[in-house]
C-alpha positions as CSV (number, residue, x, y, z in Angstrom):
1,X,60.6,-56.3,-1.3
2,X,57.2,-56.1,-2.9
3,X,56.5,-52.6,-5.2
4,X,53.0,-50.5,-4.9
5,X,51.1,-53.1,-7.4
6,X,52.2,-56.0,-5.5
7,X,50.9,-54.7,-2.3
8,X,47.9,-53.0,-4.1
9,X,47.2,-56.7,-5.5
10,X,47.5,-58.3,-2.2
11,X,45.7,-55.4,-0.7
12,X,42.7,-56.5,-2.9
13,X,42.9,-60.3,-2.3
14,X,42.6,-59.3,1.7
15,X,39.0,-57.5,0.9
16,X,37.7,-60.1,-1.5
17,X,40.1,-63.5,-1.7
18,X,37.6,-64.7,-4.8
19,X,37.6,-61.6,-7.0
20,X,37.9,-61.9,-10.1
21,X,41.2,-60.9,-11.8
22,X,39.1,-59.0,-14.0
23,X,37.4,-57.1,-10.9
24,X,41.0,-56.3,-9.5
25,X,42.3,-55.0,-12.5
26,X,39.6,-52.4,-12.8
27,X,40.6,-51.2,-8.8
28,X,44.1,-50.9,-9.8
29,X,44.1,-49.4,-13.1
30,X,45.6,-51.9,-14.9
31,X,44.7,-55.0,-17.4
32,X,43.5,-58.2,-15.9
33,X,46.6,-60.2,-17.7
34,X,48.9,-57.7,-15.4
35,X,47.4,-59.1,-12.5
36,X,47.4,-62.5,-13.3
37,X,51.2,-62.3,-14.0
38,X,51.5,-60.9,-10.6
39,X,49.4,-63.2,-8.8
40,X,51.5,-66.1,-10.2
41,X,55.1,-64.9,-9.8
42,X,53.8,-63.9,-6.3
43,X,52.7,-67.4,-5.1
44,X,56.1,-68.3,-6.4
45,X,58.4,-66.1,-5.1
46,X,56.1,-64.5,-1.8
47,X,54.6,-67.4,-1.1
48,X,51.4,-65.9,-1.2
49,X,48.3,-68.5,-0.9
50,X,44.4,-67.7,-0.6
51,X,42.9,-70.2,1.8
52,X,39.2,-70.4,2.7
53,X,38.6,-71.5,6.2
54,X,35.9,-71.8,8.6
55,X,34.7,-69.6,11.5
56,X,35.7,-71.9,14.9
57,X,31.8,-70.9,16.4
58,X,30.2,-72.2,13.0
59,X,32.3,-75.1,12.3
60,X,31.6,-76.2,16.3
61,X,35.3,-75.9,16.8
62,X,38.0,-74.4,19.7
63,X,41.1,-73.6,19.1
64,X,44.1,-74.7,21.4
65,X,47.6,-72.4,21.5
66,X,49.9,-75.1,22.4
67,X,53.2,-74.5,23.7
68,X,55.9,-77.7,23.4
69,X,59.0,-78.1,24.6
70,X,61.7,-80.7,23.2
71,X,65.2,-81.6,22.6
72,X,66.6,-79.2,19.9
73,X,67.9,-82.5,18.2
74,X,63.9,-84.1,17.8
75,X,62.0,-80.6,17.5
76,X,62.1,-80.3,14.1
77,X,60.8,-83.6,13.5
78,X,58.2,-82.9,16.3
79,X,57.4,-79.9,14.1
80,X,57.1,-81.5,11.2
81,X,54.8,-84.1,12.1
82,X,52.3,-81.2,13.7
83,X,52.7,-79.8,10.2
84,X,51.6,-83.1,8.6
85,X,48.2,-83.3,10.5
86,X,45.1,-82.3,9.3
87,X,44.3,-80.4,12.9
88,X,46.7,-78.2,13.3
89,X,47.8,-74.1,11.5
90,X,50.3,-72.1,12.6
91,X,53.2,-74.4,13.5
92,X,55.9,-72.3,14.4
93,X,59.9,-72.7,16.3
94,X,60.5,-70.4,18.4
95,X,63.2,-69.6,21.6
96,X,66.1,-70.7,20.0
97,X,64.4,-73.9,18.7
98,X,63.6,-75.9,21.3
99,X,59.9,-74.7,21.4
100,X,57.1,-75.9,18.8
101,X,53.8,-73.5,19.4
102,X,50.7,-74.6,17.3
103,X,46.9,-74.1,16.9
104,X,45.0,-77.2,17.5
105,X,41.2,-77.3,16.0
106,X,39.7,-79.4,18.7
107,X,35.4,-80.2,18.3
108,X,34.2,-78.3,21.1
109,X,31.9,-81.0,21.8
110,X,33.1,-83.4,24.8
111,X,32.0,-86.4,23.6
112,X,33.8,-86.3,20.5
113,X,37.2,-86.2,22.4
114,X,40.4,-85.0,21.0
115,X,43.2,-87.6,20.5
116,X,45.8,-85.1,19.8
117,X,45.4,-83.1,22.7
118,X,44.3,-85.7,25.3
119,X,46.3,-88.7,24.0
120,X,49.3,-88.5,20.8
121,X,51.1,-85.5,22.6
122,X,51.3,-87.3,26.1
123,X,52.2,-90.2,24.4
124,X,55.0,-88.7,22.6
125,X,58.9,-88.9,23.3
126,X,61.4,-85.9,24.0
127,X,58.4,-83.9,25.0
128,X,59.8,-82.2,28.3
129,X,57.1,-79.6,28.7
130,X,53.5,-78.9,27.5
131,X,51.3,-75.9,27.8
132,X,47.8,-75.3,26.6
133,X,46.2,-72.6,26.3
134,X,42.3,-72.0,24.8
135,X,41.7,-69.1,22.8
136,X,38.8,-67.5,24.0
137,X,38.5,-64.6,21.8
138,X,40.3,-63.1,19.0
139,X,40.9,-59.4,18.7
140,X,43.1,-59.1,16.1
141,X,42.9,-62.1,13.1
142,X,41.2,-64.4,11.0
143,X,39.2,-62.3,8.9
144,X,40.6,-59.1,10.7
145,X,44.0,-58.6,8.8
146,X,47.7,-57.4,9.6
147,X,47.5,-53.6,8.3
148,X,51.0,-53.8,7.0
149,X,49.6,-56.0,4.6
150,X,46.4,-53.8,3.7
151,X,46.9,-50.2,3.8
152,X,47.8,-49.9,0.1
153,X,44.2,-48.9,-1.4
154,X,42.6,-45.7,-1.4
155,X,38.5,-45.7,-0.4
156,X,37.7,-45.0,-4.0
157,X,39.9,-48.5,-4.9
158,X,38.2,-50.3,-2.2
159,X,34.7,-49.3,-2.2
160,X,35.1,-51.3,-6.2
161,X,36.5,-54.1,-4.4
162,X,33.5,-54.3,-2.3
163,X,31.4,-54.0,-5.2
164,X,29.1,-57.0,-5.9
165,X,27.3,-57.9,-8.5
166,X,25.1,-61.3,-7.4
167,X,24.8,-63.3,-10.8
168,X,21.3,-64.2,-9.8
169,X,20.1,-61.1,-8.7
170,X,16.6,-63.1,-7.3
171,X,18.6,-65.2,-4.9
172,X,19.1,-63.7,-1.6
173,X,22.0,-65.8,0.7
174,X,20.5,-67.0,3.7
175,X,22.9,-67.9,7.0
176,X,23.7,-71.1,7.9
177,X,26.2,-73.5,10.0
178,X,28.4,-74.9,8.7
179,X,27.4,-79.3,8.6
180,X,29.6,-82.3,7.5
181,X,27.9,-81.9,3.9
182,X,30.3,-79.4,3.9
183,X,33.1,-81.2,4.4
184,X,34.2,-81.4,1.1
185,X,33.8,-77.6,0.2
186,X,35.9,-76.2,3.1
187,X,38.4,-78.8,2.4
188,X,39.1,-77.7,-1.3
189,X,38.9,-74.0,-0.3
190,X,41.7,-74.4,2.4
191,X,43.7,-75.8,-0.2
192,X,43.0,-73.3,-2.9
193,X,40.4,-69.8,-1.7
194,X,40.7,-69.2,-5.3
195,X,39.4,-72.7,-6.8
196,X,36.4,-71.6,-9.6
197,X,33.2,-73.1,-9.0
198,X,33.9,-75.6,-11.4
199,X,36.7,-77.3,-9.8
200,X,35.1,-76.7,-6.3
201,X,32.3,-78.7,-8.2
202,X,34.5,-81.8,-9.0
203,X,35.4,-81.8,-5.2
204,X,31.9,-82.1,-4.0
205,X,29.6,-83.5,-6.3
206,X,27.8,-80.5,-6.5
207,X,26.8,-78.8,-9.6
208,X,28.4,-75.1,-10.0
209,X,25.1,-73.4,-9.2
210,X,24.7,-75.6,-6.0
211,X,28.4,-74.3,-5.3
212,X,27.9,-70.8,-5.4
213,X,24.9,-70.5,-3.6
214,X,26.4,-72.1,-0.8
215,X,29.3,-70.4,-0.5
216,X,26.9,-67.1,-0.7
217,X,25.0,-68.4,2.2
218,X,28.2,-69.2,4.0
219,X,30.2,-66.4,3.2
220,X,27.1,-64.2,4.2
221,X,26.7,-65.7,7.7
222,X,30.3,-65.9,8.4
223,X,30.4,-69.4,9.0
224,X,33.8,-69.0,6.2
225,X,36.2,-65.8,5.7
226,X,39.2,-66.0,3.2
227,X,42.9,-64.9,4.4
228,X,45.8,-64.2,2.3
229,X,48.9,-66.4,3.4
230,X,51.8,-64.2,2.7
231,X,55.6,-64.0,3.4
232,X,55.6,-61.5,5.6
233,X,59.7,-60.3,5.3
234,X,58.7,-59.3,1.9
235,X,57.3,-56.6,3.7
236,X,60.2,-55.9,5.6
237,X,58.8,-57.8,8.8
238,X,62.3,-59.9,9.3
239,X,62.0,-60.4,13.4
240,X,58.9,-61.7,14.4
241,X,58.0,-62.9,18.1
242,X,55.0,-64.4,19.6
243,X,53.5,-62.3,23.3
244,X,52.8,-63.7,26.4
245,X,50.9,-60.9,29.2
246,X,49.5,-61.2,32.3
247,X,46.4,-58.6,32.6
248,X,44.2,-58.1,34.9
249,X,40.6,-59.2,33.8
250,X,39.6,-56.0,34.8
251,X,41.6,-54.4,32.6
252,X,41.6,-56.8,29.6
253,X,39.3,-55.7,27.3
254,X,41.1,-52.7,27.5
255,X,44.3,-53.8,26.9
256,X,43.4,-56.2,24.4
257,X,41.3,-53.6,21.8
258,X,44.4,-51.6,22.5
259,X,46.9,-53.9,20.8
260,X,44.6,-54.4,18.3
261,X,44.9,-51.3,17.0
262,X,48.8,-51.2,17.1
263,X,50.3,-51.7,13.7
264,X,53.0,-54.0,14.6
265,X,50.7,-56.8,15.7
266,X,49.4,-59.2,13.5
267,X,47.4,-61.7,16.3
268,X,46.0,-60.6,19.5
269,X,43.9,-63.4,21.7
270,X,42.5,-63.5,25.3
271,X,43.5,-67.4,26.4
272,X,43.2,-69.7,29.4
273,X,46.3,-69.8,31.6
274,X,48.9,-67.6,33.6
275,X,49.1,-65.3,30.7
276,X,45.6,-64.6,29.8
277,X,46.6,-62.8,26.5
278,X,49.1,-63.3,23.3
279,X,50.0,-61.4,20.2
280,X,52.2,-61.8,17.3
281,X,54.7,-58.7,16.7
282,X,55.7,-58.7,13.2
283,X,59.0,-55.6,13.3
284,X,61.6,-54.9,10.9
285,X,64.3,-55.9,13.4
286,X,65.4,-56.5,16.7
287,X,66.1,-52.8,17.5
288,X,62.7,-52.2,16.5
289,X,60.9,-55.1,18.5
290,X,62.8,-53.4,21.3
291,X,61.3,-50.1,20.7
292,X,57.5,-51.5,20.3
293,X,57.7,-53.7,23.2
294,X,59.5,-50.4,25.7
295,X,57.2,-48.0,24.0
296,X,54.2,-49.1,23.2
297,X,53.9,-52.1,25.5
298,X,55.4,-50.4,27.9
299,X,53.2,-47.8,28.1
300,X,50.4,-50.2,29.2
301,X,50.5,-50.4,33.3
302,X,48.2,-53.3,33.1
303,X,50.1,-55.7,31.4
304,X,51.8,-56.8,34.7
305,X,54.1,-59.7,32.9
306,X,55.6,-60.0,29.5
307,X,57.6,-63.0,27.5
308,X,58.8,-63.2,24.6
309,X,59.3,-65.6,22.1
310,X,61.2,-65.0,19.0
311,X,59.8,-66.9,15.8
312,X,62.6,-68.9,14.4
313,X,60.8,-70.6,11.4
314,X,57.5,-70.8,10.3
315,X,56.3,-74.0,8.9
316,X,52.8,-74.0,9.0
317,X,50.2,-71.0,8.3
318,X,46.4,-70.2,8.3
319,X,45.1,-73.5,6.5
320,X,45.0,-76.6,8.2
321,X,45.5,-78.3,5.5
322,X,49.2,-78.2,3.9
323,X,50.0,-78.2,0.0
324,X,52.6,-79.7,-1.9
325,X,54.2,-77.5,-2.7
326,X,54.3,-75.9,1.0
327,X,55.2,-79.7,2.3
328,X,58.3,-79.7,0.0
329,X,59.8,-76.8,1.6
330,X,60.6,-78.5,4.8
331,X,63.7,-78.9,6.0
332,X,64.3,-82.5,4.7
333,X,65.5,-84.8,7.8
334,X,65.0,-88.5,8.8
335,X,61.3,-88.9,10.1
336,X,61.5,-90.4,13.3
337,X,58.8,-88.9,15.5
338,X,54.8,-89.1,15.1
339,X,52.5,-87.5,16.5
């Protein structure tokens, strides 16, 4: 379990993944050597990870929830190769194994097809089933976090998080799209959120003032947001189970800002499909999964169907793009199946 200055640290990281240790420090009341140490024993031992990615409108991009189903001798394989591609986050086993769900990043332009989607998963063996299901809009996520993982600073601690000093005060961001120049940048950031402008620099070409200003301009218009990749049973979140409901469209705006406000969620998403919306519980246990989805859930006449999917293993998180240090903590097996 993570102590107060852990969770204070990765409180911080949550409101500003790029702040300097030196800024963090001065929020929690301690020296900026303190919080380095922390920082690195908790990517070791938390897996924590800062990623920068891209906001799906700005980048031009949908996102796919993609259910499979396979032969619990080829899924982990199956997962593994999802894993392995460049297109893919949140690759997940779930009902006893024999289900792989992942997000696809698709172009949401027509003519630029989607091979993954429309041909490699068809193509695929030991796939018995296939369901997918386009997120329409996300309630709760992406730059919106879990508040199990953020309610550790006070207002007087956050409001110095927020705190920005612009190191050229005569520069003013300016909103843009994201464009294939940018290829580069968001490709170092969803390996490291926390890469200095120097090393960012080195990725692109760019020199370090080029760098900044465009992240400013980015980061201003939302095209990019940072999220903390964290293990999320160091917070005592040990059963964790992804949500399928039926609602009513009438009644799912409703339902969905609802959720969103409810603690034990960590994902809430209106989708194409027979169930129109789907969360991520994050509980401490079965017994209290149980009492979330009978109490609170159940509370909600609107939600006319529920399933639930336990999360087995998680092998993939936010970035698309996997480390390699994340890639040697697969289970290690004989790589038979691509996708």
């Amino acid at each position: 379990m993570l102590d107060d200055l852990d969770r204070a640290l990765i409180h911080a990281l949550h409101i500003d993944g790029r702040a300097p240790f030196s800024q963090i420090a001065a929020a929690l009341d301690v020296s900026p050597q303190t919080v380095a140490r922390r920082y690195r024993r908790l990517r070791t031992e938390a897996s924590l990870r800062v990623v920068g990615l891209s906001d799906p409108d700005h980048a031009g991009q949908t996102q796919w929830l993609v259910r499979l189903t396979a032969a619990a001798s080829s899924a982990q394989d199956l997962a593994r190769s999802l894993v392995r591609r460049q297109d893919t986050s949140w690759v997940k086993l779930t009902s006893g194994g024999t289900e792989i769900v992942a997000i696809i990043h698709t172009p949401t332009d027509a003519a630029a097809g989607n091979s993954l989607l429309l041909r490699d998963i068809p193509r695929t063996n030991n796939i018995t089933a296939v369901s997918a299901h386009c997120l329409l809009h996300t309630y709760l996520g992406g730059p919106t976090n879990w508040r199990r993982s953020a309610n550790t600073l006070d207002e007087r601690q956050q409001r110095l998080m927020r705190e920005h000093e612009a190191a050229d005060t005569s520069y003013v961001p300016v909103p843009r799209q994201l464009t294939k120049a940018d290829a580069g940048l968001l490709a170092a950031l969803q390996k490291d959120g926390r890469a200095t402008h120097a090393e960012l620099a080195q990725a692109t070409g760019w020199s370090p003032v080029t760098v900044a200003r465009r992240l400013a301009d980015l980061q201003e218009g939302g095209a990019i947001f940072y999220d903390v990749e964290v293990d999320t049973g160091h917070f005592g979140a040990n059963t964790r189970a992804l949500l399928w409901m039926s609602v009513s469209p009438a009644h799912l705006e409703h339902v969905a800002t609802t959720l969103a406000g409810h603690d034990e969620l960590a994902f809430v998403a209106a989708t194409t499909g027979p169930t129109n919306l789907v969360a991520q519980a994050l509980c401490r246990d079965p017994a209290d999964l149980h009492h979330y989805l009978a109490r609170r859930l159940g509370s909600l006449e609107a939600i006319h169907t529920l399933e639930t999917s336990p999360v087995l293993q998680g092998l993939k998180a936010a970035s698309p793009i996997i480390t390699d240090l994340a890639r040697t903590r697969l289970p290690t097996a004989p790589a038979r199946t691509r996708i």
